[in-house]
N, C-alpha and C positions, 0 to 999 in steps of 0.2 A: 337463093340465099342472099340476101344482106350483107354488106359488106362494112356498113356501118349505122350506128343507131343513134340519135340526138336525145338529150335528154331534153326536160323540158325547160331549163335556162339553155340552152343553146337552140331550143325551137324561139324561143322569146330575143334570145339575141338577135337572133339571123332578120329574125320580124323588124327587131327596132333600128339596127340597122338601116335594114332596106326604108323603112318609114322615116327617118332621119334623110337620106341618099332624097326621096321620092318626093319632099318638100320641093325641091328646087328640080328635081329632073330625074322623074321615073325611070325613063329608059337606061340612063346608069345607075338606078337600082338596083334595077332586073339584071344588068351586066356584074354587078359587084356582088348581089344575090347569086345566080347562075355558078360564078365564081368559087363562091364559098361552097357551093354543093360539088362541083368538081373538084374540087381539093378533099373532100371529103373522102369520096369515091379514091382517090388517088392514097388519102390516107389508110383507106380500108385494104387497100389491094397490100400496099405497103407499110405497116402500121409502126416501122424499125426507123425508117426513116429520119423521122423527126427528132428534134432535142431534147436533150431532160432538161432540166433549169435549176438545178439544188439550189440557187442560189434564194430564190421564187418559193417550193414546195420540196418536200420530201415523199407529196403522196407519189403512185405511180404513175405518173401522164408524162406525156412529151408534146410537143409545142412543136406548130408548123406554119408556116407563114403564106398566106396566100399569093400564091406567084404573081398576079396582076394585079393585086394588090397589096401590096407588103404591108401596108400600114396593119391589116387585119392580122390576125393570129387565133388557131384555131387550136384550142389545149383538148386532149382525150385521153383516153384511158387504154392504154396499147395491149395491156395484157389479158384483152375482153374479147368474146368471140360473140357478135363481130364489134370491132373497135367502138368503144361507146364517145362520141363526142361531150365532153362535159361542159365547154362554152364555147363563144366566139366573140372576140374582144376585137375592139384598136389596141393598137400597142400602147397609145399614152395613159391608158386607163389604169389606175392601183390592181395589179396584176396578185399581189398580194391577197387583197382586199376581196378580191373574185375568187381564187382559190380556196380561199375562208366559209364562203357562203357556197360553195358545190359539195363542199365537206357535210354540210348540214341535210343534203338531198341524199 
């Protein structure tokens, strides 16, 4: 079983991401990529863990930050079997502006 499911903005996140990282130096792409999938899996096991952010959304997600990376933030959908990841952001990004457009998938 599955412990968690990407939609397909967070399949394209994790992508452009890593193609962003992979200009200048693949191999920590693949470390920041790698990353963002273990935190996944960690979200999955534990899907309570994470924050809610009212301040951000009202929908149901919570927000987790990649341990070796903090800059990234991984928002999902906890009350889903198994946890649905709905994106994966940098933190500087209009976090607003993203939850807006996941609303619409």
């Amino acid at each position: 079983m599955n412990l968690y499911e990407l939609t397909d903005l967070a399949k394209a996140d994790i992508f452009e991401i890593w193609a962003y990282i992979a200009r200048d130096n693949q191999r920590a792409a693949d470390s920041v990529e790698f990353a963002i999938y273990e935190a996944c899996l960690a979200i999955g096991r534990s899907p309570w863990h994470g924050h809610l952010r009212r301040d951000l959304t009202s929908a149901p997600v919570r927000f987790w930050t990649v341990t070796q990376y903090p800059k990234y933030v991984i928002i999902y959908a906890y009350e889903t079997t198994p946890v649905k990841v709905v994106a994966v952001i940098h933190g500087s990004r209009n976090v607003s502006r993203i939850l807006r457009r996941t609303d619409r998938q």
